[in-house]
C-alpha positions in Angstrom: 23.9 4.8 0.3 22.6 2.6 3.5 22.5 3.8 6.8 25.3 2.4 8.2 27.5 4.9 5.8 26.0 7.8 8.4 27.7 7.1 12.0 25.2 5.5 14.5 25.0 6.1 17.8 26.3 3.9 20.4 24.6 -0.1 20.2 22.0 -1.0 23.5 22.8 -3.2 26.2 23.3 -6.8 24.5 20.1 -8.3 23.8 20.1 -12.4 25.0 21.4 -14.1 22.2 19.2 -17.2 22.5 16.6 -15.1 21.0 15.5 -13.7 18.1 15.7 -9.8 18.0 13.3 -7.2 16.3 14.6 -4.0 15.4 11.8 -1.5 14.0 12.4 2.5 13.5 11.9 4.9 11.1 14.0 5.3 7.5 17.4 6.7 8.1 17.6 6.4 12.3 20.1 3.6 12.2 18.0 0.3 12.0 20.9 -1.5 9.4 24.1 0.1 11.6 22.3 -1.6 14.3 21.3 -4.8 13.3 25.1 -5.2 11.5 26.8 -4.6 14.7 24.3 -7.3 16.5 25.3 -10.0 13.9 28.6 -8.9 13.9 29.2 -9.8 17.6 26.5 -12.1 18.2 26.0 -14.0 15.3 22.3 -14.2 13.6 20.8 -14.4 10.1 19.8 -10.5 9.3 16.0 -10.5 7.9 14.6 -7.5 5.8 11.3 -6.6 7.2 11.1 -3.6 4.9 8.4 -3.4 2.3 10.0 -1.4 -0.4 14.0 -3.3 0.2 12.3 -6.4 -1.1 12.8 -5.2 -4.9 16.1 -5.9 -7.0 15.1 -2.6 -8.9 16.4 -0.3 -5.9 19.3 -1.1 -4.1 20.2 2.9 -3.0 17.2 4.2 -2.9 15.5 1.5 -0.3 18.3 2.5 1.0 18.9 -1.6 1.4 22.2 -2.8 3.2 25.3 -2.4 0.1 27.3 -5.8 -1.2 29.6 -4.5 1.7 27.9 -5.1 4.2 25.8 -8.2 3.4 29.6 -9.6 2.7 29.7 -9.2 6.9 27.0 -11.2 8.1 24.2 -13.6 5.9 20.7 -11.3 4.6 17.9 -12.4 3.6 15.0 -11.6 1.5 16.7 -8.3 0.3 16.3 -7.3 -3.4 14.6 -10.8 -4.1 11.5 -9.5 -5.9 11.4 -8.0 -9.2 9.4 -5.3 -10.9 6.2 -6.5 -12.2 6.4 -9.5 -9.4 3.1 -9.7 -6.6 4.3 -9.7 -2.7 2.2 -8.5 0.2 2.8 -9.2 4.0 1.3 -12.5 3.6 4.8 -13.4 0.9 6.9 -12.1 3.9 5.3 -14.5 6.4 5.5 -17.2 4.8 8.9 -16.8 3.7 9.7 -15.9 7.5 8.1 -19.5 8.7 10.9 -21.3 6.2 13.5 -19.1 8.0 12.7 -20.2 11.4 12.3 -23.7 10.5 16.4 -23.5 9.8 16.6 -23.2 13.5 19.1 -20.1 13.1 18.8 -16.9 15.5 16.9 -14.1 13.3 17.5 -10.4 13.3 14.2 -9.0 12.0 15.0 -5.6 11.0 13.1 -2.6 9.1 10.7 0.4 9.4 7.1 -1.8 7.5 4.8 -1.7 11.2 2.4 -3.4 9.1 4.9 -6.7 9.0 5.9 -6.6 12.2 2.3 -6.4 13.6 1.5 -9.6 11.4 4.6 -11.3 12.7 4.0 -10.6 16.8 -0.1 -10.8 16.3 -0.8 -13.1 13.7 -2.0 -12.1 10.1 -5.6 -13.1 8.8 -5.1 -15.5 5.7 -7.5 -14.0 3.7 -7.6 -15.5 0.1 -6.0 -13.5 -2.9 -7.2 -10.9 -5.1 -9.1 -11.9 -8.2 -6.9 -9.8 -11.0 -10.9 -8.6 -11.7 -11.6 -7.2 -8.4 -8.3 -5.5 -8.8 -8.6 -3.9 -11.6 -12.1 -2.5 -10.8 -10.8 -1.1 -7.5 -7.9 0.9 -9.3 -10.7 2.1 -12.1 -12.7 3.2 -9.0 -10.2 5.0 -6.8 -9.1 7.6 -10.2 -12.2 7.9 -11.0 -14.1 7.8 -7.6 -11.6 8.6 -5.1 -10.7 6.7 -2.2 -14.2 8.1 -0.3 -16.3 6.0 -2.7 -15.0 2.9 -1.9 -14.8 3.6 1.8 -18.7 4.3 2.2 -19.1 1.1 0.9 -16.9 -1.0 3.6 -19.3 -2.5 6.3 -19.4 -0.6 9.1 -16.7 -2.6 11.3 -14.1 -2.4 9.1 -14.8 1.2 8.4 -14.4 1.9 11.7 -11.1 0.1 11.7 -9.4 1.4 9.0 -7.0 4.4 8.7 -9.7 6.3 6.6 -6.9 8.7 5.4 -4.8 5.7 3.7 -6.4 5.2 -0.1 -4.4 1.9 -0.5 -6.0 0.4 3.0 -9.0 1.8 2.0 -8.7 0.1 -1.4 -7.6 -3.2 -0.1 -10.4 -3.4 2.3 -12.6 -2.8 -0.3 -11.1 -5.5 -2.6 -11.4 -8.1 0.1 -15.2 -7.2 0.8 -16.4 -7.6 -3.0 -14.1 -10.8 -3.4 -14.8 -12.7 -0.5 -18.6 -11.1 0.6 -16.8 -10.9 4.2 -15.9 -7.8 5.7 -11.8 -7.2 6.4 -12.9 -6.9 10.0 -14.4 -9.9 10.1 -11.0 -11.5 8.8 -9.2 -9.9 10.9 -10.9 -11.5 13.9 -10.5 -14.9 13.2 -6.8 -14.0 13.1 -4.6 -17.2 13.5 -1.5 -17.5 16.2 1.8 -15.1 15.3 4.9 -16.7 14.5 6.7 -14.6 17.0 4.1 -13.6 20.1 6.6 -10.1 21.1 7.3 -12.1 24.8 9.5 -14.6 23.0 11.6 -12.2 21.1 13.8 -8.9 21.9 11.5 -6.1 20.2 13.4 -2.7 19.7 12.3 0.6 18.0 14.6 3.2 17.9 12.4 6.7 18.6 14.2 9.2 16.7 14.1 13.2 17.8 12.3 14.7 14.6 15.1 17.3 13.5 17.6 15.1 13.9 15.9 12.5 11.9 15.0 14.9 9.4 18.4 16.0 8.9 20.0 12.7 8.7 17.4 11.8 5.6 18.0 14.9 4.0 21.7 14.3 4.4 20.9 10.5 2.8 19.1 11.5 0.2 22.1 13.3 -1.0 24.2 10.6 -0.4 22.2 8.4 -2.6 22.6 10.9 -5.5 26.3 10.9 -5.3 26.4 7.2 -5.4 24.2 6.7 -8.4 20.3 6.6 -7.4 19.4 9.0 -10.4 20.8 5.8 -12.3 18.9 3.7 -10.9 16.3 5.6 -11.8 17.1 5.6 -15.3 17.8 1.3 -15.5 13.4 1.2 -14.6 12.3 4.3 -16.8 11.5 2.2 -19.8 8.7 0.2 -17.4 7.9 2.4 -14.9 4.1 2.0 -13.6 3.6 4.8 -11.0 1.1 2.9 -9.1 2.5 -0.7 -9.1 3.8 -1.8 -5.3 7.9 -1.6 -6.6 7.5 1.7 -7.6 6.5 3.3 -4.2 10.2 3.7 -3.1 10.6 7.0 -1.5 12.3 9.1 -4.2 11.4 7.1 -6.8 8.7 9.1 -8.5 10.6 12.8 -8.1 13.5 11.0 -9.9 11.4 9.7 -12.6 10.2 13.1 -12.8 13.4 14.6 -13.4 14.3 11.9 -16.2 11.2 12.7 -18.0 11.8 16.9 -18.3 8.7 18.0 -15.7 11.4 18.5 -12.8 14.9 20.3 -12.6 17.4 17.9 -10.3 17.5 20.5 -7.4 13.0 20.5 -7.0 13.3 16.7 -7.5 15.8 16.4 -5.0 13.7 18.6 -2.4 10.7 17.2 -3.4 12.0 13.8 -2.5 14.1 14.7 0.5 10.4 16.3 2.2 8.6 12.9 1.0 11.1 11.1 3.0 10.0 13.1 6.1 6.4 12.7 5.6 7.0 9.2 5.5 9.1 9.1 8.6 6.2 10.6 10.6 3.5 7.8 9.1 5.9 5.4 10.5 6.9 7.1 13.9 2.6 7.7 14.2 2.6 3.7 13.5 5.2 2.8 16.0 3.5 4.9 18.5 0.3 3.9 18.5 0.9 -0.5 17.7 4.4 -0.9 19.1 3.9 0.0 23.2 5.6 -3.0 24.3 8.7 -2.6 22.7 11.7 -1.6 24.1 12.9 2.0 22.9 16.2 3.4 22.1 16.6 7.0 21.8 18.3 8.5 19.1 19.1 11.9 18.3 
Protein backbone atom coordinates (compact mmCIF):
# COMPACT_ATOMS: atom_id res chain seq x y z
CA UNK A 1 0.00 0.00 0.00
CA UNK A 2 1.73 3.44 -1.33
CA UNK A 3 1.40 6.56 0.38
CA UNK A 4 -1.05 8.21 -1.40
CA UNK A 5 -3.67 5.40 -0.02
CA UNK A 6 -3.08 7.50 3.61
CA UNK A 7 -4.66 11.17 3.03
CA UNK A 8 -1.93 13.84 2.54
CA UNK A 9 -2.02 17.00 3.71
CA UNK A 10 -2.81 20.01 1.70
CA UNK A 11 -0.13 20.40 -1.66
CA UNK A 12 2.53 23.83 -1.31
CA UNK A 13 2.15 26.84 -3.17
CA UNK A 14 2.65 25.78 -7.01
CA UNK A 15 6.15 25.32 -7.78
CA UNK A 16 7.18 27.10 -11.52
CA UNK A 17 6.44 24.70 -13.83
CA UNK A 18 9.33 25.42 -16.29
CA UNK A 19 11.34 23.60 -13.81
CA UNK A 20 12.20 20.51 -12.62
CA UNK A 21 11.04 19.73 -9.03
CA UNK A 22 12.75 17.69 -6.21
CA UNK A 23 10.74 16.21 -3.64
CA UNK A 24 12.84 14.43 -0.70
CA UNK A 25 11.26 13.30 2.83
CA UNK A 26 11.21 10.55 4.83
CA UNK A 27 9.22 6.87 4.12
CA UNK A 28 5.51 7.24 4.70
CA UNK A 29 5.26 11.52 4.98
CA UNK A 30 3.58 11.85 1.70
CA UNK A 31 6.45 12.22 -0.96
CA UNK A 32 4.16 9.96 -3.79
CA UNK A 33 0.61 11.86 -2.81
CA UNK A 34 2.71 14.81 -3.44
CA UNK A 35 4.51 14.33 -6.39
CA UNK A 36 1.01 12.66 -8.07
CA UNK A 37 -0.89 15.70 -7.42
CA UNK A 38 2.15 17.91 -9.05
CA UNK A 39 1.88 15.88 -12.32
CA UNK A 40 -1.56 15.73 -12.08
CA UNK A 41 -2.05 19.50 -12.48
CA UNK A 42 1.18 20.41 -13.90
CA UNK A 43 2.22 17.90 -16.08
CA UNK A 44 5.89 16.22 -15.61
CA UNK A 45 7.54 12.82 -15.99
CA UNK A 46 7.51 11.32 -12.17
CA UNK A 47 11.23 9.94 -11.38
CA UNK A 48 11.87 7.39 -8.56
CA UNK A 49 14.80 8.56 -6.53
CA UNK A 50 14.32 5.82 -3.99
CA UNK A 51 17.03 3.12 -3.58
CA UNK A 52 15.06 0.20 -2.55
CA UNK A 53 11.60 1.16 -5.24
CA UNK A 54 14.09 0.32 -7.95
CA UNK A 55 13.39 -3.56 -7.58
CA UNK A 56 10.46 -5.53 -9.49
CA UNK A 57 10.67 -7.94 -6.34
CA UNK A 58 8.74 -5.35 -3.96
CA UNK A 59 6.04 -3.47 -5.24
CA UNK A 60 4.15 -3.05 -1.47
CA UNK A 61 6.73 -3.12 0.61
CA UNK A 62 8.91 -0.20 -1.15
CA UNK A 63 5.92 0.98 -0.72
CA UNK A 64 6.36 2.03 -4.69
CA UNK A 65 3.42 4.03 -6.43
CA UNK A 66 0.43 1.00 -7.28
CA UNK A 67 -0.57 0.32 -11.31
CA UNK A 68 -3.26 2.89 -10.17
CA UNK A 69 -1.52 5.47 -9.86
CA UNK A 70 1.35 5.19 -12.45
CA UNK A 71 -1.92 4.73 -14.82
CA UNK A 72 -2.31 8.84 -13.78
CA UNK A 73 0.76 10.31 -14.81
CA UNK A 74 4.18 8.51 -16.73
CA UNK A 75 7.01 6.80 -13.92
CA UNK A 76 10.03 6.01 -14.41
CA UNK A 77 12.72 3.83 -13.21
CA UNK A 78 10.23 2.08 -10.71
CA UNK A 79 10.48 -1.74 -10.25
CA UNK A 80 13.11 -1.84 -13.26
CA UNK A 81 15.84 -3.92 -11.56
CA UNK A 82 15.61 -7.44 -10.60
CA UNK A 83 16.94 -9.55 -7.75
CA UNK A 84 20.41 -10.67 -8.28
CA UNK A 85 20.85 -7.33 -10.82
CA UNK A 86 23.99 -4.65 -9.70
CA UNK A 87 22.72 -0.78 -9.30
CA UNK A 88 24.34 1.91 -7.23
CA UNK A 89 23.82 5.75 -7.37
CA UNK A 90 26.06 5.88 -10.21
CA UNK A 91 23.06 3.44 -12.41
CA UNK A 92 20.60 6.13 -11.26
CA UNK A 93 22.63 9.02 -12.75
CA UNK A 94 23.17 7.87 -15.61
CA UNK A 95 19.89 6.73 -16.28
CA UNK A 96 18.76 10.39 -14.98
CA UNK A 97 21.14 12.16 -17.76
CA UNK A 98 19.01 9.95 -20.65
CA UNK A 99 15.83 11.39 -18.92
CA UNK A 100 16.81 14.96 -19.19
CA UNK A 101 18.07 14.64 -22.59
CA UNK A 102 14.13 13.90 -23.54
CA UNK A 103 13.69 17.53 -22.79
CA UNK A 104 10.49 16.71 -20.48
CA UNK A 105 9.94 18.45 -16.94
CA UNK A 106 11.10 15.87 -14.16
CA UNK A 107 9.59 15.28 -10.74
CA UNK A 108 12.48 13.67 -8.83
CA UNK A 109 10.88 12.14 -5.95
CA UNK A 110 11.97 9.77 -2.91
CA UNK A 111 13.55 9.55 0.62
CA UNK A 112 17.62 7.99 -0.94
CA UNK A 113 19.75 11.57 0.43
CA UNK A 114 22.53 9.81 -0.98
CA UNK A 115 20.95 10.31 -4.80
CA UNK A 116 19.88 13.40 -4.34
CA UNK A 117 23.23 14.72 -3.01
CA UNK A 118 24.96 13.15 -6.26
CA UNK A 119 22.36 14.71 -8.46
CA UNK A 120 22.54 18.58 -6.98
CA UNK A 121 26.57 18.14 -6.22
CA UNK A 122 27.98 15.89 -8.63
CA UNK A 123 29.01 12.24 -7.95
CA UNK A 124 32.76 11.01 -8.22
CA UNK A 125 33.00 8.35 -11.09
CA UNK A 126 35.01 6.12 -9.41
CA UNK A 127 35.56 2.88 -11.37
CA UNK A 128 33.64 -0.43 -10.34
CA UNK A 129 34.20 -3.03 -7.97
CA UNK A 130 36.43 -5.93 -8.88
CA UNK A 131 33.88 -8.98 -7.94
CA UNK A 132 37.46 -9.95 -5.84
CA UNK A 133 37.62 -6.96 -3.81
CA UNK A 134 34.03 -7.61 -3.10
CA UNK A 135 34.05 -10.60 -1.96
CA UNK A 136 37.06 -10.07 0.39
CA UNK A 137 35.28 -7.07 1.92
CA UNK A 138 31.99 -9.11 2.84
CA UNK A 139 34.53 -12.13 4.25
CA UNK A 140 36.09 -9.26 6.24
CA UNK A 141 33.17 -7.39 7.68
CA UNK A 142 31.50 -11.09 9.32
CA UNK A 143 34.44 -12.04 10.32
CA UNK A 144 36.21 -8.65 11.23
CA UNK A 145 33.50 -6.29 11.80
CA UNK A 146 33.06 -3.09 10.25
CA UNK A 147 36.02 -1.53 12.74
CA UNK A 148 38.68 -3.58 10.88
CA UNK A 149 38.15 -2.25 7.68
CA UNK A 150 37.62 1.35 8.99
CA UNK A 151 41.22 1.54 10.69
CA UNK A 152 42.42 0.76 7.51
CA UNK A 153 40.80 3.84 5.40
CA UNK A 154 43.39 6.74 4.98
CA UNK A 155 42.91 9.18 7.30
CA UNK A 156 40.74 11.73 5.04
CA UNK A 157 38.22 9.46 4.23
CA UNK A 158 37.99 8.24 7.74
CA UNK A 159 37.39 11.39 8.82
CA UNK A 160 34.62 11.69 6.27
CA UNK A 161 32.78 8.80 6.60
CA UNK A 162 29.63 8.03 8.83
CA UNK A 163 31.92 5.60 10.96
CA UNK A 164 28.61 4.07 12.34
CA UNK A 165 27.40 2.92 8.67
CA UNK A 166 29.14 -0.77 8.01
CA UNK A 167 28.14 -0.63 4.28
CA UNK A 168 29.92 3.14 3.87
CA UNK A 169 32.54 1.81 5.75
CA UNK A 170 32.71 -1.19 3.53
CA UNK A 171 32.49 0.62 0.31
CA UNK A 172 35.15 2.97 1.27
CA UNK A 173 37.19 0.32 1.90
CA UNK A 174 36.54 -1.53 -1.41
CA UNK A 175 37.37 1.64 -3.38
CA UNK A 176 40.84 2.14 -1.37
CA UNK A 177 42.26 -1.55 -2.12
CA UNK A 178 40.76 -1.39 -5.77
CA UNK A 179 41.90 1.75 -6.99
CA UNK A 180 45.09 2.52 -4.24
CA UNK A 181 43.20 6.01 -3.95
CA UNK A 182 41.46 7.06 -0.96
CA UNK A 183 37.30 7.70 -1.41
CA UNK A 184 38.21 11.19 -0.22
CA UNK A 185 40.37 11.78 -2.66
CA UNK A 186 37.59 10.70 -5.26
CA UNK A 187 35.41 12.54 -3.91
CA UNK A 188 37.28 15.76 -4.51
CA UNK A 189 37.84 15.62 -7.98
CA UNK A 190 33.98 15.44 -8.06
CA UNK A 191 32.67 16.38 -11.55
CA UNK A 192 29.62 19.16 -12.20
CA UNK A 193 25.87 17.90 -10.97
CA UNK A 194 23.30 17.31 -13.38
CA UNK A 195 20.92 19.45 -11.42
CA UNK A 196 23.11 22.38 -9.35
CA UNK A 197 19.74 22.79 -6.47
CA UNK A 198 19.47 26.77 -8.00
CA UNK A 199 18.06 25.43 -11.23
CA UNK A 200 15.52 23.14 -9.75
CA UNK A 201 12.46 23.44 -6.99
CA UNK A 202 14.11 21.26 -4.09
CA UNK A 203 11.38 20.26 -1.41
CA UNK A 204 11.64 18.07 1.74
CA UNK A 205 8.75 17.52 3.61
CA UNK A 206 9.97 17.59 7.60
CA UNK A 207 7.69 15.34 9.24
CA UNK A 208 6.71 15.72 13.28
CA UNK A 209 8.24 12.30 14.65
CA UNK A 210 4.91 10.87 16.22
CA UNK A 211 2.98 11.57 13.54
CA UNK A 212 5.36 10.03 11.23
CA UNK A 213 5.73 7.24 13.31
CA UNK A 214 2.13 6.60 13.37
CA UNK A 215 1.45 6.94 9.80
CA UNK A 216 4.28 4.03 9.09
CA UNK A 217 3.03 1.86 11.64
CA UNK A 218 -0.49 2.45 10.23
CA UNK A 219 1.33 1.50 6.52
CA UNK A 220 2.93 -1.31 7.52
CA UNK A 221 -0.41 -2.72 8.28
CA UNK A 222 -1.75 -1.72 5.27
CA UNK A 223 0.80 -3.54 3.31
CA UNK A 224 -0.08 -6.77 5.14
CA UNK A 225 -3.71 -6.57 4.17
CA UNK A 226 -2.81 -6.00 0.71
CA UNK A 227 -0.52 -8.98 0.27
CA UNK A 228 3.24 -7.99 1.36
CA UNK A 229 3.63 -11.30 3.34
CA UNK A 230 3.17 -12.62 -0.36
CA UNK A 231 5.47 -10.93 -1.65
CA UNK A 232 7.52 -12.15 0.73
CA UNK A 233 6.88 -15.66 -0.09
CA UNK A 234 7.26 -15.07 -4.36
CA UNK A 235 11.50 -14.21 -3.20
CA UNK A 236 11.86 -16.92 -0.32
CA UNK A 237 13.30 -19.51 -2.61
CA UNK A 238 16.41 -16.86 -3.38
CA UNK A 239 16.58 -14.74 -0.66
CA UNK A 240 20.33 -13.43 0.13
CA UNK A 241 19.97 -11.35 3.26
CA UNK A 242 22.87 -9.20 2.42
CA UNK A 243 22.35 -8.58 -1.36
CA UNK A 244 21.30 -4.66 -2.10
CA UNK A 245 17.28 -5.90 -3.14
CA UNK A 246 16.94 -7.45 -0.08
CA UNK A 247 17.33 -4.36 2.28
CA UNK A 248 13.59 -3.33 1.88
CA UNK A 249 12.35 -2.26 5.19
CA UNK A 250 10.27 -5.26 6.32
CA UNK A 251 11.69 -7.52 4.17
CA UNK A 252 13.92 -9.58 6.51
CA UNK A 253 11.13 -9.72 9.60
CA UNK A 254 8.80 -11.26 6.87
CA UNK A 255 11.28 -13.67 5.73
CA UNK A 256 11.52 -14.45 9.22
CA UNK A 257 8.16 -15.23 9.75
CA UNK A 258 8.04 -17.56 6.51
CA UNK A 259 10.91 -19.49 7.80
CA UNK A 260 9.26 -20.44 11.56
CA UNK A 261 11.91 -18.12 13.82
CA UNK A 262 9.03 -15.33 14.11
CA UNK A 263 5.21 -15.38 14.93
CA UNK A 264 3.33 -12.72 12.36
CA UNK A 265 2.43 -10.27 15.26
CA UNK A 266 6.76 -9.92 16.46
CA UNK A 267 7.48 -9.81 12.68
CA UNK A 268 5.01 -7.21 12.22
CA UNK A 269 6.45 -5.08 15.31
CA UNK A 270 9.70 -5.84 14.52
CA UNK A 271 9.25 -4.44 11.11
CA UNK A 272 6.97 -1.57 11.96
CA UNK A 273 10.00 -0.15 14.68
CA UNK A 274 12.68 -0.82 11.66
CA UNK A 275 10.65 1.46 9.62
CA UNK A 276 11.11 4.19 12.38
CA UNK A 277 14.75 3.78 12.80
CA UNK A 278 15.05 4.23 9.33
CA UNK A 279 12.96 7.31 9.20
CA UNK A 280 15.30 9.03 11.72
CA UNK A 281 18.63 8.01 9.50
CA UNK A 282 16.85 9.79 6.75
CA UNK A 283 15.34 12.81 8.70
CA UNK A 284 19.34 13.06 10.37
CA UNK A 285 20.42 13.00 6.52
CA UNK A 286 18.03 15.63 5.36
CA UNK A 287 19.05 17.74 8.17
CA UNK A 288 22.45 17.82 8.04
CA UNK A 289 22.99 17.81 3.64
CA UNK A 290 19.68 19.26 2.54
CA UNK A 291 19.74 23.15 4.16
CA UNK A 292 18.84 24.75 1.11
CA UNK A 293 15.83 23.12 0.40
CA UNK A 294 12.62 24.39 0.79
CA UNK A 295 10.58 22.67 3.72
CA UNK A 296 7.00 21.59 4.10
CA UNK A 297 5.80 20.73 7.38
CA UNK A 298 3.81 17.80 7.93
CA UNK A 299 2.17 16.55 10.80
Amino acid sequence: MTEAAIPPAPPPADPDPARHVLIAGPTASGKSALALDLARRQGGLIVNADALQVWSCWRLLSARPSAEEEAEAHHRLYGHRHPGEDYSVGHWLREITGLLATGERLIIIGGTGLYFTALTEGLAEIPATPPATRLLADQRLAAEGPEALLAELDPATRARIDALNPARIQRAWEVQSATGRGLAAWQDGTPPPLLPLHQVTPLLIEADRDWLADRIDRRFDLMLEGGALEEARAVLPIWAEKALWARAIGAPELIAHLRGELDLATARSLAQAASRQYAKRQRTWFRSKMGGWHKIMRG
